[in-house]
C-alpha positions as CSV (number, residue, x, y, z in Angstrom):
1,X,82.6,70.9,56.1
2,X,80.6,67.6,57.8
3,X,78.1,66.3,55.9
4,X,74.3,67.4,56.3
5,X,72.2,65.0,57.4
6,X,69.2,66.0,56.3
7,X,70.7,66.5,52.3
8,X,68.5,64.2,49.5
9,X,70.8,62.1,48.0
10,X,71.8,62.0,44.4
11,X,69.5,59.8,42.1
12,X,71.8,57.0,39.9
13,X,73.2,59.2,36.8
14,X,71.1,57.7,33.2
15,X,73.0,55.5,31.5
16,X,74.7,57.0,29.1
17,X,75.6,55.8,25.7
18,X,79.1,54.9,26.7
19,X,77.6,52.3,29.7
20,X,78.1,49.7,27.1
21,X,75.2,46.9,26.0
22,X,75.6,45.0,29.0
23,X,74.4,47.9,31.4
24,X,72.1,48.5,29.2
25,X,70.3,45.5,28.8
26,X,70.3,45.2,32.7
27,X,68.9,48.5,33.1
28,X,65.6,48.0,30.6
29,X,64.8,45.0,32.8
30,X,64.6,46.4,35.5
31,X,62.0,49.5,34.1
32,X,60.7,47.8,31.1
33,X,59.1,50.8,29.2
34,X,55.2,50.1,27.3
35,X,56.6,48.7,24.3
36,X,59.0,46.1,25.5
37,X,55.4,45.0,28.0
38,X,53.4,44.4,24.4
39,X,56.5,42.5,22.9
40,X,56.9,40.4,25.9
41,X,52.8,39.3,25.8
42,X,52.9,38.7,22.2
43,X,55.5,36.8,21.9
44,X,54.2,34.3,25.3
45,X,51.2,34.0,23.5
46,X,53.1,33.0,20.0
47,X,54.9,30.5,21.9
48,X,51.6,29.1,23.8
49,X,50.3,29.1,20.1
50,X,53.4,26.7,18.9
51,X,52.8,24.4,21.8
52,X,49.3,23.6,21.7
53,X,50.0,23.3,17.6
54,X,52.4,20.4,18.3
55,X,50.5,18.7,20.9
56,X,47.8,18.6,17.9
57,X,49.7,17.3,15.3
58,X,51.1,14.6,17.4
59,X,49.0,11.6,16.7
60,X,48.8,8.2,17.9
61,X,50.1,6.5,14.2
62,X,49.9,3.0,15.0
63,X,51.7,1.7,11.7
64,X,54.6,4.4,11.8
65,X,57.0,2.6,12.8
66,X,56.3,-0.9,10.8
67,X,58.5,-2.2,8.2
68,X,57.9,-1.9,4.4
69,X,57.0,-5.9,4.1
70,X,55.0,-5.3,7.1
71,X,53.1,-2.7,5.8
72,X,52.4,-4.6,2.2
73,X,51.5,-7.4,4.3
74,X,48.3,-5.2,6.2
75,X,47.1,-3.8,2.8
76,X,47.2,-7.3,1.2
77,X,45.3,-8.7,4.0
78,X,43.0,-5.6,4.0
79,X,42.2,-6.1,0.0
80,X,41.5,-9.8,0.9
81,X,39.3,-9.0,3.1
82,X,37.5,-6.6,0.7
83,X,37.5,-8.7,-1.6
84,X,35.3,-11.7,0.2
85,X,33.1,-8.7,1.5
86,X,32.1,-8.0,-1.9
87,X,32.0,-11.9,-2.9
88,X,29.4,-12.3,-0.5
89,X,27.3,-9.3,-1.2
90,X,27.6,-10.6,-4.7
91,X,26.1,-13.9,-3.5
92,X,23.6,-12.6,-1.5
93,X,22.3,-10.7,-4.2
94,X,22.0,-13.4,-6.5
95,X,20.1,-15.1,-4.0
96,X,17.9,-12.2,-3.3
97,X,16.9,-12.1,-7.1
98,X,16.6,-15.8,-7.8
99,X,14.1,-15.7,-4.0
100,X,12.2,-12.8,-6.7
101,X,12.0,-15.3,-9.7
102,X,11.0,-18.3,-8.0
103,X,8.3,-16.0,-5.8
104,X,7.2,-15.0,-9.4
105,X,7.3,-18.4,-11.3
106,X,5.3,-19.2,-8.5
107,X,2.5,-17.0,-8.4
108,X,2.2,-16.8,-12.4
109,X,1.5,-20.8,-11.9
110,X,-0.7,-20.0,-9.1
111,X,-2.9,-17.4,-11.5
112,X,-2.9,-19.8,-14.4
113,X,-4.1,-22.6,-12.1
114,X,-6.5,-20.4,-10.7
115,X,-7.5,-19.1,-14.1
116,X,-7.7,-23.0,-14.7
117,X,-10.4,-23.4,-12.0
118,X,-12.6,-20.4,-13.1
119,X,-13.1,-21.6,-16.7
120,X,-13.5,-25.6,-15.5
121,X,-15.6,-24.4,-12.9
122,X,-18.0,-22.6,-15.5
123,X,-18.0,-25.3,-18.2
124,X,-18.9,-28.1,-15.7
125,X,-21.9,-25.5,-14.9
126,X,-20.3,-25.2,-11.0
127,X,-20.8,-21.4,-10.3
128,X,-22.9,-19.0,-11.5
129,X,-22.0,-16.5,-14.5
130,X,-22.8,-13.2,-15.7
131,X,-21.5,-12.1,-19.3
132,X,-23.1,-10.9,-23.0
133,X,-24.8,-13.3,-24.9
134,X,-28.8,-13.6,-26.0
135,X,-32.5,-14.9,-24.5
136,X,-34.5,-17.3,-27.0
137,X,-38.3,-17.8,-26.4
138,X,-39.6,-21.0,-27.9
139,X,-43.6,-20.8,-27.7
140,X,-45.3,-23.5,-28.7
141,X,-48.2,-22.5,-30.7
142,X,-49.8,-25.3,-33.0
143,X,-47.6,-28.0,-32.2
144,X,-45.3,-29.4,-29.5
145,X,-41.4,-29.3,-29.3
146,X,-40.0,-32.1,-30.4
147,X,-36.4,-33.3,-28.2
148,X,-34.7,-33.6,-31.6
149,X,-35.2,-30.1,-32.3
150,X,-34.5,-28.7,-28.4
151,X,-31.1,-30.9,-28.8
152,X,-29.8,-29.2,-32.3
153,X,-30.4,-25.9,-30.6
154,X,-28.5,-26.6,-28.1
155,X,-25.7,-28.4,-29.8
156,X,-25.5,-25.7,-32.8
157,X,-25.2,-22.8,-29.8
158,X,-22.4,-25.0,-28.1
159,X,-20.6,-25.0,-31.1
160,X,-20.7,-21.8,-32.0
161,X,-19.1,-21.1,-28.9
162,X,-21.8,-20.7,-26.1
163,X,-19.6,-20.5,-23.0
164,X,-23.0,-21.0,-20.6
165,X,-26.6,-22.2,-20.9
166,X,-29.7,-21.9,-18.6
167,X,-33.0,-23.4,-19.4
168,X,-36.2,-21.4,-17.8
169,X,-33.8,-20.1,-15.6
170,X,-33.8,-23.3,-13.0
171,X,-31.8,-25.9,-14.9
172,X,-27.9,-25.4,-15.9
173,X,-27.0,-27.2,-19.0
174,X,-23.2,-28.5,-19.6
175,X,-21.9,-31.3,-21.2
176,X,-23.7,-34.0,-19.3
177,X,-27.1,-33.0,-19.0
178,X,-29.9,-35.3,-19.5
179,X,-33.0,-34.9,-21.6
180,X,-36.6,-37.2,-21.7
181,X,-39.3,-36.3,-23.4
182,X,-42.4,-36.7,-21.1
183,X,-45.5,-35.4,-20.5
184,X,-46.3,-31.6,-21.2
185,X,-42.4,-31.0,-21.5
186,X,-39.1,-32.3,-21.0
187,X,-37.2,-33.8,-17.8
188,X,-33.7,-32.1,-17.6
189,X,-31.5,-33.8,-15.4
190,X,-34.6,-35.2,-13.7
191,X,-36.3,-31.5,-13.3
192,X,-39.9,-30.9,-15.3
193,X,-39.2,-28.3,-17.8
194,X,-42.2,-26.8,-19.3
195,X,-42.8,-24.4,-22.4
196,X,-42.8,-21.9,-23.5
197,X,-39.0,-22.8,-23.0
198,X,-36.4,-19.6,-22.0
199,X,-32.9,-20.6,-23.1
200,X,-30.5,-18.4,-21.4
201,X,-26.6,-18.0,-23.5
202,X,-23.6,-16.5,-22.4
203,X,-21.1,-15.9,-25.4
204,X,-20.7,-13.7,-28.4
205,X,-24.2,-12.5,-29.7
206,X,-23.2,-11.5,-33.2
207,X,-22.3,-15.2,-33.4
208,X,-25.0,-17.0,-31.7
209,X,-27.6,-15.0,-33.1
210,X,-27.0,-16.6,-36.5
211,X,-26.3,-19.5,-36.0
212,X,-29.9,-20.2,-35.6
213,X,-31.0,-18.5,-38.7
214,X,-29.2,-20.7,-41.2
215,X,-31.2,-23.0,-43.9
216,X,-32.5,-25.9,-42.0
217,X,-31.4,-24.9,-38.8
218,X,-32.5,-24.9,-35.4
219,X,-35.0,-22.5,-36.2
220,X,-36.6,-23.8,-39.0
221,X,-36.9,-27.0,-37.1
222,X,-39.0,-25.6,-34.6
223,X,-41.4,-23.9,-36.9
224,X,-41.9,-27.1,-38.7
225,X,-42.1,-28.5,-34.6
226,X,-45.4,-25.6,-34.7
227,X,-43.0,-23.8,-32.6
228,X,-42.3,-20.0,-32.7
229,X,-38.5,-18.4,-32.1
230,X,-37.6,-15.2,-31.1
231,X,-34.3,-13.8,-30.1
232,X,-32.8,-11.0,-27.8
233,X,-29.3,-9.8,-28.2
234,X,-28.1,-8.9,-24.4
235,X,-25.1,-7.0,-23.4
236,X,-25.6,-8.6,-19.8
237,X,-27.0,-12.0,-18.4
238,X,-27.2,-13.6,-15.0
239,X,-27.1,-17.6,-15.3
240,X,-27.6,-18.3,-11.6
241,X,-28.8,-21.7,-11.9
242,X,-25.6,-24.1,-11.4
243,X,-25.4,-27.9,-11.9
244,X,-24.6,-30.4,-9.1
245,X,-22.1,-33.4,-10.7
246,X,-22.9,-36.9,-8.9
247,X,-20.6,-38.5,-6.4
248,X,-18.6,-41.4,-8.3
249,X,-19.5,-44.8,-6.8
250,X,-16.7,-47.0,-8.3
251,X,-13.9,-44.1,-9.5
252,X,-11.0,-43.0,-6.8
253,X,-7.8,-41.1,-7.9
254,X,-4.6,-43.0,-8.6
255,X,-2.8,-43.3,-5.0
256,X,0.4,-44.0,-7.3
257,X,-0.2,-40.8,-10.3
């Protein structure tokens, strides 16, 4: 009987399990089921994984392929190089604190000399003070002061430590100050100084209090003078009076000292 054209042809028998693992393999590539789809991705991305892992661990190792001398060669170098580094910070350091000891030598000489200044500047009388000390009123009342008598006052108070003096609170007494006896008082350093007399002390008053008291002393000299004295003990005086020292006409400092 002739063949019918219009007949379906038979689909390709399954592969059986006698085919063999060639026919096989062939036929589950060409209709890969679900499974073998997920295996396939996995392992492409596994493998893209591995790559990009090597391409990071490669790196550019500059000394990899130097010899052992070489290499002990870099690392002596490298220590030497340390090594000066930390000489010279060393140095630097000891430079940076001998800079801070010399900047404070300095300055402690520049206080002391300043220090210096203040207390010569007080004894010569120079600047005015303020400080403890006492006020003695010498009234005159049935005789006059004699100079002897104003001058052991003085001189007893000096060395009993009076740091400053002031007399009627316009003439500054220091070491060089001149008295005269004249008419109705005393000329200090050329200025008329009248009584009653005000004598202005800066120093310790629990000292210069009495050393005025004593037998003989410079009070009992002025009540034999006709004189009275009376004394305040201050915890604050102003001496604002200062002295003005005379130009030398014949000294000059020692070009050569």
């Amino acid at each position: 009987m002739p063949d019918d054209p219009d007949a379906t042809p038979p689909a390709d028998p399954a592969p059986s399990p006698d085919d063999g693992p060639r026919q096989r393999i062939i036929t589950g590539l060409r209709t890969p089921s679900r499974s073998q789809i997920v295996v396939g991705l996995l392992l492409g991305v596994l493998g893209f994984a591995a790559v990009t892992q090597v391409r990071v661990n490669e790196t550019d190792d500059t000394f990899s392929g130097l010899r052992e001398q070489e290499l002990i060669d870099i690392l002596s170098a490298l220590a030497g190089t340390r090594q000066r580094a930390e000489d010279e910070i060393e140095e630097l350091e000891d430079t940076r604190d001998q800079l801070r000891n010399d900047t404070s030598r300095r300055q402690a000489a520049l206080d002391q000399a300043q220090e210096d200044v203040d207390e010569l500047n007080i004894l010569a009388g120079l600047v005015p003070v303020t400080g403890p000390g006492i006020r003695i009123t010498i009234v005159e009342e049935t005789g006059r002061v004699s100079l002897s008598s104003l001058l052991d006052t003085i001189q007893e108070l000096r060395t009993v430590g009076a740091e400053a003096m002031q007399l009627n609170g316009t003439v500054r007494i220091v070491a060089e100050t001149s008295f005269e006896e004249t008419e109705g008082g005393f000329l200090v350093d050329g200025e008329l100084v009248e009584a009653p007399y005000v004598l202005d002390v800066i120093g310790e008053p629990s000292v210069l209090a009495p050393a005025l008291e004593f037998l003989l002393g410079p009070k009992a000299q002025l009540m034999e003078d006709g004189a009275t004295l009376e004394v305040d003990e201050l915890t604050s005086i102003d001496i604002e009076a200062v002295h003005e020292p005379d130009d030398p006409d014949f000294s000059a400092p020692d070009p050569d000292e």
